[in-house]
LOMAR-575445 format. One line per 8 residues: their letters; for each residue x, y, z of C-alpha. Coordinates in pm, whole numbers, m for minus. Layout:
LOMAR-575445
A	X Y Z ~ ...
***
This chain:
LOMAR-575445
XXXXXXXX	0 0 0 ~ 137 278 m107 ~ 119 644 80 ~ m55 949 m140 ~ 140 1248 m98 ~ m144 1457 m171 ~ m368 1322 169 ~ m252 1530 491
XXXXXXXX	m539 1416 701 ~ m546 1061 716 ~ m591 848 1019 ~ m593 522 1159 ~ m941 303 1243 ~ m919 147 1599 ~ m1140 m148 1674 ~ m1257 m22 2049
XXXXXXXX	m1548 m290 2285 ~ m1727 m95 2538 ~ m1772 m295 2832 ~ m2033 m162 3177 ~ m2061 m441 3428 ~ m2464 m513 3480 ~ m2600 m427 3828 ~ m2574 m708 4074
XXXXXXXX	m2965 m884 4051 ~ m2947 m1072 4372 ~ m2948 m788 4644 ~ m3306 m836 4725 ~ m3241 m1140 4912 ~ m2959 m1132 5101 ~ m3109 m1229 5475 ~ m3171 m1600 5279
XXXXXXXX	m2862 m1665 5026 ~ m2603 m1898 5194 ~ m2263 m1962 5072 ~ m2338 m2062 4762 ~ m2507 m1688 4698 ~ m2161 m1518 4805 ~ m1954 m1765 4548 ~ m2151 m1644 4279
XXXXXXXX	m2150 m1296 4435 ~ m1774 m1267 4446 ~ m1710 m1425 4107 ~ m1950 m1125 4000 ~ m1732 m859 4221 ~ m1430 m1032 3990 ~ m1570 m1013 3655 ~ m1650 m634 3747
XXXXXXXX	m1272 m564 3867 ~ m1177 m707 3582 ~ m1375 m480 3366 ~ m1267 m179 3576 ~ m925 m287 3535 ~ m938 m324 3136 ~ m999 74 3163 ~ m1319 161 2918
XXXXXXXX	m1230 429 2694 ~ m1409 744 2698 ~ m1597 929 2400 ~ m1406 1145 2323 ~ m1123 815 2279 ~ m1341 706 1999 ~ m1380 1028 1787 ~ m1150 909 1536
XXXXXXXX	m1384 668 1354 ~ m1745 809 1510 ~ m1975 1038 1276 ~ m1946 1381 1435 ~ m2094 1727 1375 ~ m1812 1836 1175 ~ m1602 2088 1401 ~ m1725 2435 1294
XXXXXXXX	m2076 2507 1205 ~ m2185 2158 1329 ~ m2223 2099 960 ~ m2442 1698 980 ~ m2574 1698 663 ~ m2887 1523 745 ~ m3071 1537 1084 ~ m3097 1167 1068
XXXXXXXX	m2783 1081 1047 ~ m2666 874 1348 ~ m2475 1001 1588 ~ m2281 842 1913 ~ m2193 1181 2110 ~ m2517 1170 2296 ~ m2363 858 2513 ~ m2211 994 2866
XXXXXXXX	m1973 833 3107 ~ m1823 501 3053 ~ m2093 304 2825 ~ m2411 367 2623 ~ m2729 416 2817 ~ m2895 159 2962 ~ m3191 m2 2735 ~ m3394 m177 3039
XXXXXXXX	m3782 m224 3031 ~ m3949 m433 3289 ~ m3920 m811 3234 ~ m4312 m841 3193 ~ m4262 m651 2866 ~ m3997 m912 2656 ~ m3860 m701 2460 ~ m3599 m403 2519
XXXXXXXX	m3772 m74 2408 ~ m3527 150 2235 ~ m3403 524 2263 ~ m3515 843 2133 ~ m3159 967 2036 ~ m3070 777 1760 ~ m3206 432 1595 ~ m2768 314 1570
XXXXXXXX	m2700 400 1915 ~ m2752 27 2072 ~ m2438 m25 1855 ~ m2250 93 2110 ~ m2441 m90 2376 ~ m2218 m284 2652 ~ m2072 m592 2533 ~ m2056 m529 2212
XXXXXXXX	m1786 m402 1934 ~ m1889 m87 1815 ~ m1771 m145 1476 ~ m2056 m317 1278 ~ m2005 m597 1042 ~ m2005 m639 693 ~ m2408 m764 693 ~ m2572 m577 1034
XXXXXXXX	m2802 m828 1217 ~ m3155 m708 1205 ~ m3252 m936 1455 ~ m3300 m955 1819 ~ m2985 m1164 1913 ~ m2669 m953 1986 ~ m2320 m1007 1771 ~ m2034 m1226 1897
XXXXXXXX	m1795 m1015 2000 ~ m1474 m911 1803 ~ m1191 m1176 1850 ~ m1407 m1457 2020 ~ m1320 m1296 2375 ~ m1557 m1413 2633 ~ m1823 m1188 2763 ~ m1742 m1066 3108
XXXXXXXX	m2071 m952 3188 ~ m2246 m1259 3032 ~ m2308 m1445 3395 ~ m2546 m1108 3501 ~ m2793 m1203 3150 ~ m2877 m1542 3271 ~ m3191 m1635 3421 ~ m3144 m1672 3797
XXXXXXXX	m3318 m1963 4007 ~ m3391 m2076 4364 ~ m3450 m2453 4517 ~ m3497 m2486 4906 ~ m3311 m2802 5029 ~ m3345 m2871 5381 ~ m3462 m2516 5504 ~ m3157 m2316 5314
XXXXXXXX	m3239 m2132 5007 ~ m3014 m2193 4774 ~ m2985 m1923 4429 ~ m2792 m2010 4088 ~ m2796 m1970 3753 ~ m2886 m2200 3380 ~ m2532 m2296 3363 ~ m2487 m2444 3749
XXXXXXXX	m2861 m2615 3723 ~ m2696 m2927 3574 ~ m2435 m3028 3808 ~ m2593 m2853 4131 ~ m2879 m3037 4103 ~ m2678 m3332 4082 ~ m2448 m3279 4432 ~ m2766 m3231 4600
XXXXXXXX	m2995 m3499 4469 ~ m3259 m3279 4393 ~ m3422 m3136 4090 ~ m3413 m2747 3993 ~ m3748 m2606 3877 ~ m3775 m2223 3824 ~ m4013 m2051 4090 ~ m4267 m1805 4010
XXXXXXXX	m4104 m1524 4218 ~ m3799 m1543 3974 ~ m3629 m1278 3810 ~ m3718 m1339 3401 ~ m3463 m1347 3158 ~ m3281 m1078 3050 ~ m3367 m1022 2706 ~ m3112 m941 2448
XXXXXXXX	m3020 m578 2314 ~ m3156 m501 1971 ~ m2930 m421 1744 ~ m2964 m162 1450 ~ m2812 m135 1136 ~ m2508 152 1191 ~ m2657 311 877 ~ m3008 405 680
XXXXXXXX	m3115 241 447 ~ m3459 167 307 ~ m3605 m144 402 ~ m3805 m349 194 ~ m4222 m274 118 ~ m4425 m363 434 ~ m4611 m653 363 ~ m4934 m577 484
XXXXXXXX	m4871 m292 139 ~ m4712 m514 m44 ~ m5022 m807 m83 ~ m5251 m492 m129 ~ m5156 m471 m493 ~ m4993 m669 m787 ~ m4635 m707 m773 ~ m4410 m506 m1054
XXXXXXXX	m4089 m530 m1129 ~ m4007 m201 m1096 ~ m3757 m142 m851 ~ m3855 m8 m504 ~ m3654 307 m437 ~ m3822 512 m622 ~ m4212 606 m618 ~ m4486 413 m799
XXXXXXXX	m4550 529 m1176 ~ m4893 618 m1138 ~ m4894 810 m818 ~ m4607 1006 m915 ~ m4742 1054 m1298 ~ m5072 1240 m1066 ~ m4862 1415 m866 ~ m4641 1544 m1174
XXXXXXXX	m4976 1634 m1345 ~ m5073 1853 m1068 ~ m4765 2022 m1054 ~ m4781 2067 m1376 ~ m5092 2236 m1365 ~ m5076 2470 m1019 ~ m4759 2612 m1264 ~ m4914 2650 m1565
XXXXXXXX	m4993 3000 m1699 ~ m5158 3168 m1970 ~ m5014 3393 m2307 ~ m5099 3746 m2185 ~ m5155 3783 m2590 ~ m5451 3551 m2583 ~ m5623 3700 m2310 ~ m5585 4072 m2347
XXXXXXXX	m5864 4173 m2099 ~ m5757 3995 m1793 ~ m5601 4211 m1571 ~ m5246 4133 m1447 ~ m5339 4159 m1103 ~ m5660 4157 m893 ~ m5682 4328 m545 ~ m5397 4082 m395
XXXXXXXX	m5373 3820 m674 ~ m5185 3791 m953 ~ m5075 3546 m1278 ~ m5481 3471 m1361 ~ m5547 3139 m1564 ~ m5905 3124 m1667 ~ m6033 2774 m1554 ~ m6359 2750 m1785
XXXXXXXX	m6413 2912 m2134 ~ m6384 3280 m2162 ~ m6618 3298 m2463 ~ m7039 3329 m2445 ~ m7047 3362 m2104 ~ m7378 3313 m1970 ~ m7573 3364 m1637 ~ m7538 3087 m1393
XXXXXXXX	m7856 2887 m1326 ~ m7763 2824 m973 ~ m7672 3181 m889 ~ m7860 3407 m1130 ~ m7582 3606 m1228 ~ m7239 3588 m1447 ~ m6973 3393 m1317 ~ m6610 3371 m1407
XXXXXXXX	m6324 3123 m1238 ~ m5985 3131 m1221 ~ m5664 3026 m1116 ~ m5436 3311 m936 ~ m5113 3364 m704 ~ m5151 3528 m401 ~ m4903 3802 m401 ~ m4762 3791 m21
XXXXXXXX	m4765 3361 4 ~ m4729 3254 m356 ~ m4985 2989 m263 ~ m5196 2905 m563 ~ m5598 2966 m466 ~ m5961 2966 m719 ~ m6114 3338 m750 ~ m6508 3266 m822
XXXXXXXX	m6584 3596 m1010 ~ m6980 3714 m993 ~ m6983 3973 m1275 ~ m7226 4319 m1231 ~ m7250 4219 m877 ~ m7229 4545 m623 ~ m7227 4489 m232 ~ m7433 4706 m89
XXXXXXXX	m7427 4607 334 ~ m7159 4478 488 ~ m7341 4286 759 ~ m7319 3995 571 ~ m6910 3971 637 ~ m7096 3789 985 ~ m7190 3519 740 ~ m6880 3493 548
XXXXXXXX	m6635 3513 861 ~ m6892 3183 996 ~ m6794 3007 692 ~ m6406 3115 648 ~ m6420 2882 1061 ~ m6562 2562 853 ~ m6343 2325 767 ~ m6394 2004 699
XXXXXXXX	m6200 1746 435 ~ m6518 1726 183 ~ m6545 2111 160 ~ m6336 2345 m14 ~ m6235 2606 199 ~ m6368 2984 147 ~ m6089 3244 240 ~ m6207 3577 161
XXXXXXXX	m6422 3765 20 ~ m6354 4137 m172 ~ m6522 4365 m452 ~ m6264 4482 m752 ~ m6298 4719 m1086 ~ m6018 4549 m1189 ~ m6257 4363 m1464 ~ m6407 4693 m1557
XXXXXXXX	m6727 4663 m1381 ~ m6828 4586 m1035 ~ m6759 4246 m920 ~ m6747 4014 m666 ~ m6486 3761 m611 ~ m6560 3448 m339 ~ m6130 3296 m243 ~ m6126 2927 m258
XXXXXXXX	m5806 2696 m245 ~ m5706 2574 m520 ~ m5760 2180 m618 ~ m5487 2139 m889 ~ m5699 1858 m1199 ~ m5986 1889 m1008 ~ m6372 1790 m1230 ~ m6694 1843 m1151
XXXXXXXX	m6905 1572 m1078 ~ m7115 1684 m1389 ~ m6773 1658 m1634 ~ m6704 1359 m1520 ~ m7057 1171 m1514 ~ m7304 1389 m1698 ~ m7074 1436 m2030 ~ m7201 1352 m2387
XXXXXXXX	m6996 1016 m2460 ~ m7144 889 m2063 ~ m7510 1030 m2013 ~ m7790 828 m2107 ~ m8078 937 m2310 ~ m8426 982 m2246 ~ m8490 622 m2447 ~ m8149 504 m2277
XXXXXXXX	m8238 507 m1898 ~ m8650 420 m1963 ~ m8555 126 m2176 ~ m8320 m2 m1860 ~ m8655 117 m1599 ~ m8883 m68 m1799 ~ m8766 m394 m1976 ~ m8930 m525 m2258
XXXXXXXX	m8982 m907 m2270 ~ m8944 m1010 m2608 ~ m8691 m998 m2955 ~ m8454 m1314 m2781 ~ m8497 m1150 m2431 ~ m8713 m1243 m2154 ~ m8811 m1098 m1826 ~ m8548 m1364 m1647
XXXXXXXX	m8290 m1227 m1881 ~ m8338 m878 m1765 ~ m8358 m980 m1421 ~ m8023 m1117 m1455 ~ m7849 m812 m1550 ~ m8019 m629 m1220 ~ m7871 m880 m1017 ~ m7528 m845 m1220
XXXXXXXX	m7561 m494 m1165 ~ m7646 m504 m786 ~ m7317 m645 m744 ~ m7142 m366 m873 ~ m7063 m482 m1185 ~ m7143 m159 m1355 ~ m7306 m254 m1659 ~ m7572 m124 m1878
XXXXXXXX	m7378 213 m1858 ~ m7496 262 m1478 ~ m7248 384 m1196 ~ m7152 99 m958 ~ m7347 100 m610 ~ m6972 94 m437 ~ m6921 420 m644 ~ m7286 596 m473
XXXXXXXX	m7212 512 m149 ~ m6909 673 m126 ~ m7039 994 m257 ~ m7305 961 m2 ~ m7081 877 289 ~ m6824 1204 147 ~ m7147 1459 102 ~ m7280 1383 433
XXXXXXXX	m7020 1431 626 ~ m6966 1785 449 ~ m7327 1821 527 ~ m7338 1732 922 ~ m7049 1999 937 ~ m7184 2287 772 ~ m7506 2229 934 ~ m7380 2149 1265
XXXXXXXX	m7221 2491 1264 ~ m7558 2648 1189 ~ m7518 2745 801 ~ m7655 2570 522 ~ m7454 2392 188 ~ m7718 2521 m135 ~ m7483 2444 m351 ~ m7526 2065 m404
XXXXXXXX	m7567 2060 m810 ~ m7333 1843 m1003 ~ m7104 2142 m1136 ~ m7053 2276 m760 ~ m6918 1920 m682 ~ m6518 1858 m747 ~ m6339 1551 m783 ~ m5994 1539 m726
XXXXXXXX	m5758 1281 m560 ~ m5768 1004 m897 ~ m6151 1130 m879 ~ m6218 899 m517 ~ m6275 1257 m305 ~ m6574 1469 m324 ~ m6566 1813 m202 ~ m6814 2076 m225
XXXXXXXX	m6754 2427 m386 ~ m6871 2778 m387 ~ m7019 2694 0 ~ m7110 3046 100 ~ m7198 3226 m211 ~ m7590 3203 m210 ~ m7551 3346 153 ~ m7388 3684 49
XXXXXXXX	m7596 3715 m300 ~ m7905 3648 m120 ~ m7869 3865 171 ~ m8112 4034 346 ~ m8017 4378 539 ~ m8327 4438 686 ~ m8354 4086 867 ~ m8273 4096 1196
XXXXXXXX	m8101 3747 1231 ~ m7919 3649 885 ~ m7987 3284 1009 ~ m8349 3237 1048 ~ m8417 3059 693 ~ m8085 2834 768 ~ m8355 2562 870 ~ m8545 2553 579
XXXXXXXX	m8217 2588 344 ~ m8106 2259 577 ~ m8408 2118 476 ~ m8346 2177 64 ~ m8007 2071 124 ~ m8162 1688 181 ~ m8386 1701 m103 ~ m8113 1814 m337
XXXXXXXX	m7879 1519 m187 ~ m8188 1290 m292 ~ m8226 1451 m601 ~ m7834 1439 m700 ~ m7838 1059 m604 ~ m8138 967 m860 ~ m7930 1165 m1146 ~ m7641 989 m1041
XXXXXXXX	m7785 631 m993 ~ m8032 652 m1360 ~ m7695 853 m1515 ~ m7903 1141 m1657 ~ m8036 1455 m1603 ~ m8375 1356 m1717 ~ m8440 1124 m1472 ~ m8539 1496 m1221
XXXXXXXX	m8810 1614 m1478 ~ m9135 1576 m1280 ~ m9296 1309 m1490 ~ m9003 1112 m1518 ~ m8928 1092 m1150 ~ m9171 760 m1104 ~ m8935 646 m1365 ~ m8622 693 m1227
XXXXXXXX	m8732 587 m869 ~ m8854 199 m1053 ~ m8528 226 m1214 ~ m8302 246 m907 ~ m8490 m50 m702 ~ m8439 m251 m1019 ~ m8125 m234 m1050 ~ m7958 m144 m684
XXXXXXXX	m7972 m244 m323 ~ m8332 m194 m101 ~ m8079 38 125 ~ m8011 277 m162 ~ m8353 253 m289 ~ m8479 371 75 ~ m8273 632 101 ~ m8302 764 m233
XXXXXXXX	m8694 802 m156 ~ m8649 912 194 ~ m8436 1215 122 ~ m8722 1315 m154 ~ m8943 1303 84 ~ m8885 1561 349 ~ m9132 1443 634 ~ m8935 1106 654
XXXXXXXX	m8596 1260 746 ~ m8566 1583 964 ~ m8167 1606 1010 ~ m7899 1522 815 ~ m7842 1256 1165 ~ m8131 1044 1034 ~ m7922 967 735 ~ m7616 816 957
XXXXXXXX	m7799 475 1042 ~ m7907 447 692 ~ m7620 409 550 ~ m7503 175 863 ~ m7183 m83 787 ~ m7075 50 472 ~ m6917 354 708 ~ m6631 93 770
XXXXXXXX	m6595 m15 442 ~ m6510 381 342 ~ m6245 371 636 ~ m6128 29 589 ~ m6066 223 208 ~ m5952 506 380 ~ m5699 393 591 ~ m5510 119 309
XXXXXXXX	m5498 427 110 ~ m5328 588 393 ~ m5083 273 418 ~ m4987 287 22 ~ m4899 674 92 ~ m4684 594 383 ~ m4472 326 174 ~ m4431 536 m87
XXXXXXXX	m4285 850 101 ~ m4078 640 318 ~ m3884 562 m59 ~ m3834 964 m114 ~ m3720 1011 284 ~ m3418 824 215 ~ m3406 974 m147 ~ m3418 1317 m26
XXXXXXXX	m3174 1246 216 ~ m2910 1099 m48 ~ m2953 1387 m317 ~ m2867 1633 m29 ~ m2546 1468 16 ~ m2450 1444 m337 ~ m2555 1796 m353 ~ m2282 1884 m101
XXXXXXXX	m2044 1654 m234 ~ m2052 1792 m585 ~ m2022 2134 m477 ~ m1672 2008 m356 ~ m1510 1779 m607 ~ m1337 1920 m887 ~ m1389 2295 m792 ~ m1217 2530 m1042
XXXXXXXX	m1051 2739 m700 ~ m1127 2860 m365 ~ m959 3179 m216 ~ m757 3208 m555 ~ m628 2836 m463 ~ m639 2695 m848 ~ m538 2321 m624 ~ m785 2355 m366
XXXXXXXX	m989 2067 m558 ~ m669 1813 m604 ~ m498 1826 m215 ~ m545 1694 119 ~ m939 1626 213 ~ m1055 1721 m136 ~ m859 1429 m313 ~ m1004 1194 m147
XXXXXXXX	m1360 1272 m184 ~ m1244 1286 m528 ~ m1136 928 m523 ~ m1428 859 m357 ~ m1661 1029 m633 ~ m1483 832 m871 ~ m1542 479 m674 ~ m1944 550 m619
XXXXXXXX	m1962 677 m981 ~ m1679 638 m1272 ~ m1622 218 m1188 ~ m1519 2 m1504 ~ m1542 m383 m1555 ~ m1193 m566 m1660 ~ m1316 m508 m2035 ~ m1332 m193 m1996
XXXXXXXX	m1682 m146 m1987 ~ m1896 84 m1739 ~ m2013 m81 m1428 ~ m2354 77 m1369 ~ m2527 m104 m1032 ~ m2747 114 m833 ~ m2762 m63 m522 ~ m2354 m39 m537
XXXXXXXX	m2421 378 m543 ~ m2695 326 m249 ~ m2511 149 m18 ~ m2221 312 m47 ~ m2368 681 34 ~ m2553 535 284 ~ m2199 430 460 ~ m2095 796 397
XXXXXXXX	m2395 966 540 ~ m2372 742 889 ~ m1994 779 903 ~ m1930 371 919 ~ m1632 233 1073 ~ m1580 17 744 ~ m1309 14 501 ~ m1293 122 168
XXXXXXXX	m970 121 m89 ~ m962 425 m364 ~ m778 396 m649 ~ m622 696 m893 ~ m716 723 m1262 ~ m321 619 m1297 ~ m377 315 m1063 ~ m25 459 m894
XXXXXXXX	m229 593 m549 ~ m383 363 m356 ~ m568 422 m25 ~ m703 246 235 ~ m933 407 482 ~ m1273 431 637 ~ m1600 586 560 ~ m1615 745 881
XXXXXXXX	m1296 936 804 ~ m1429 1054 443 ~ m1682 1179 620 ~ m1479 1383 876 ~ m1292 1523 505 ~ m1652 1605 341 ~ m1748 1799 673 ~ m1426 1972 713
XXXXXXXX	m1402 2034 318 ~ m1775 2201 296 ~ m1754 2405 651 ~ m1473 2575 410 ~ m1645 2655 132 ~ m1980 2779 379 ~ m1716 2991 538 ~ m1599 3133 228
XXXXXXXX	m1955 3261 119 ~ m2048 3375 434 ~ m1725 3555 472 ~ m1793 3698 135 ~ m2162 3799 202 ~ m2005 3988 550 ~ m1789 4204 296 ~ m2010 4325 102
X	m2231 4458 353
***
């Protein structure tokens, strides 16, 4: 091995065994332990002295190969990388739990830190045990403080009490003739020390995730396609903007909003059937936050009392999952008339319910959903036949161009909740129509938009309490939920029209569940159902199916960001480390790059990265480049060889020590720009 000239900070790796005798267990009894107690208790007393006598080395002994905070600046790259300086005294602390527990519990401070428990190297191996059982220890020494982890016993013989441990069962019981048996007042076992990998690393998908879906090959470090293709698309969209060219009258900034993106066709504008007036929506950037929001425009709209800010400032306190959020409220001339414009957050590839269900290529015809209400025996098809397909479509099968019942009930179970919120806080929804409805989420979440507006357009100054009618608008909202739920459940519009109603009601006990059926007719009729509370026991079980779907979404979220914790932590060092290696010059050094700590992190960029087979060919093997940056971040005791381009330097040392050179090497160049900053002010 041959020295580099160029290194200046190298330094040698010292295998170092922390050793802390256990606390003597048998003190409790020692008006009954004879001379066979004091044997073991002495040979205890010896084992300790012998410990003592060893000498343990300290922590700050140890620095040489343990991850540190760098020296200046305290510069730990990640705050989960491990670290061993929160250990004090002789040993690490003490993982005890009481002995009815089994199992040790394990500490707050760092995940690696019962590597340096006592007994045990604390230098990890090649492949860290993820199991329970602790390591042998380095060298095959015998461990000194092995006799204090063995399950104690007691036997009376002849009125003396006699105490010892596994090992002396076997021939103690045969001096005295008699046979051991544990008692019931015994200590129980010790159990062993877990021991943690000195490094992170991601572990495999949890099972309980990984049965929920069909298995790809795709590698599991990264994301899943299809959630991060959604994500990317709403990215994409909260970012998009508009050519100011295209839209010449849309003002570059409304009262504190700016960057407007129309959301819905700028051209024949026409009144709102909902809200009686003009309407406009669109995408803008609040100035002071840069969070994205939705600005509902009501064109030729003029405020005339401001007692109704009591109404809005009731609904800016709602919030509930299943709602989207109002935040203000404000008038503007910035359109060139007097408008009003209702704040909303902004749901990035959000649809309306009607888009999505109610479109052209999806809605059935008047002849479409009649011909499904009333069958037709005859031409090959018989009255069994179109029983059949009921049934078929009872058990969610979808057919006959129907929604699936699965697919109802969890817009019911989404719009009442919303509904026993708002009207628990004394307000009322009136906006449950199809295009007031958003689906977002890969179109499994409801939540209900433009809450609030009715309130303020229909506001009456000379009422003296705003929320008199609230009951009777609590009341409407229940027979529009019953009314959405039949347009929903015959997949058309015409199914509300007053003589088609009869219809539509035949047509959903046909083809769906008696429990959908009776609620369907029970929220049309308003003397059956009082409170949005009656609805609750209708819809009964099915509340823990939506949780039970709930929560293993909730499980499938958690596996995947677990994959970008440790991926976020990784680019962050490789971020650092490339703002190091092969640096032009630093204080006018043009060699800063290529000496000392910085030529070795260069070697070490070239052995993650820049590796060739014996042909000559580029070794490419990601779990190589993983592994090996996950040794850097933790600062591992093991040892690595770099090699020049010119094979004449070789090196042999640790990753803990490259470590101690990337800290040292980047606290110089965050000194340098902060020194720099300092001058020019």
């Amino acid at each position: 091995m041959m020295a580099d000239p160029k290194t200046t900070n190298s330094a040698a790796t010292h295998h170092i065994c922390f050793s802390q005798p256990y606390p003597l267990q048998w003190e409790e009894h020692q008006t009954t332990v004879p001379v066979r107690r004091r044997e073991l208790v002495g040979e205890e007393r010896s084992m300790s002295c012998g410990v003592r006598a060893q000498g343990v080395p300290s922590v700050n002994s140890i620095a040489e190969f343990i991850p540190g905070s760098g020296g200046s600046g305290g510069l730990a790259h990640s705050a989960s990388t491990p670290s061993f300086h929160s250990f004090s005294g002789v040993g690490s602390p003490s993982l005890s739990t009481p002995a009815s527990l089994g199992f040790t519990p394990m500490t707050r401070s760092s995940p690696a830190a019962s590597v340096a428990s006592p007994q045990r190297p604390i230098s990890p191996q090649d492949s860290p045990s993820r199991g329970r059982g602790s390591p042998p220890n380095a060298g095959g020494q015998e461990d000194n403080g092995s006799a204090s982890n063995l399950p104690t016993y007691q036997e009376n013989v002849g009125g003396t009490t006699y105490f010892f441990t596994a090992q002396d069962q076997a021939p103690f019981a045969g001096a005295t003739g008699a046979t051991a048996s544990p008692s019931p007042f015994t200590a129980a076992p010790q159990p062993p020390t877990l021991v943690f990998p000195p490094y992170h690393v991601l572990p495999p998908t949890p099972a309980h995730v990984h049965h929920l879906r069909a298995p790809a090959n795709a590698p599991h470090f990264f994301m899943g396609d299809e959630l991060r293709q959604h994500l990317l698309e709403k990215h994409a969209l909260t970012l998009a903007h508009v050519d100011p060219e295209q839209f010449p009258d849309l003002p570059t900034e409304v009262d504190m909003y700016h960057e407007l993106v129309p959301l819905e066709s700028q051209h024949n504008v026409n009144k709102s059937s909902i809200f009686g007036y003009a309407t406009s929506v669109y995408k803008a950037t609040n100035v002071k936050t840069g969070l994205r929001y939705c600005l509902y425009r009501i064109h030729g709209y003029r405020l005339n009392n401001v007692k109704v800010t009591q109404l809005v400032d009731m609904w800016k306190k709602l919030q509930h999952s299943s709602v989207t959020q109002l935040r203000e409220v404000f008038t503007t001339k910035a359109f060139s008339d007097n408008s009003i414009v209702f704040v909303y957050d902004y749901h990035a590839g959000a649809e309306t319910l009607a888009a999505r269900h109610f479109s052209s290529s999806s809605v059935l015809g008047t002849n479409g959903w009649e011909t499904l209400a009333n069958p037709q025996p005859g031409n090959g098809a018989s009255e069994s036949s179109a029983r059949g397909i009921h049934k078929a479509h009872r058990q969610n099968s979808g057919s006959n161009g129907l929604l699936p019942e699965s697919t109802l009930w969890n817009y019911i179970i989404q719009l009442t909740g919303a509904l026993r919120t708002i009207h628990t806080q004394g307000l009322a929804c009136r906006t449950l129509d199809p295009t007031k409805i958003l689906l977002t989420d890969n179109k499994s979440r409801i939540r209900v938009n433009c809450c609030g507006i009715h309130d303020v357009l229909n506001f009456d100054p000379n009422a003296a309490n705003p929320l008199a009618n609230m009951p009777q608008y609590q009341q409407d909202d229940l027979m529009n939920l019953g009314n959405l739920m039949v347009a929903l459940a015959c997949n058309s519009y015409m199914a509300l029209q007053r003589d088609s109603i009869q219809t539509a009601i035949e047509l959903i006990n046909r083809s769906y569940s008696r429990d959908l059926s009776m609620l369907v007719v029970c929220l049309l009729t308003s003397q059956r159902i009082k409170s949005i509370n009656d609805v609750m026991p209708m819809i009964g079980a099915r509340f823990y199916t939506a949780l039970e779907t709930a929560t293993q979404r909730a499980d499938v979220y958690e596996s995947e960001i677990s994959k970008e914790v440790h991926n976020g932590r990784l680019y962050r060092l490789l971020t650092k480390l490339n703002t190091i290696v092969d640096r032009h010059q630093l204080h006018m050094d043009t060699s800063w790059s290529e000496t000392g700590d910085r030529y070795m992190l260069k070697l070490f960029r070239d052995y993650v990265f820049h590796q060739s087979t014996e042909d000559g060919r580029p070794w490419l093997d990601l779990a190589h480049v993983v592994l090996v940056l996950n040794k850097l971040d933790a600062g591992s005791p093991d040892k690595i060889c770099l090699m020049s381009h010119d094979e004449q330097n070789i090196l042999v040392t640790s990753y803990s020590e490259l470590k101690r050179c990337f800290e040292r090497s980047f606290a110089e160049l965050l000194q340098a720009a902060s020194s720099h900053k300092t001058s020019l002010s």
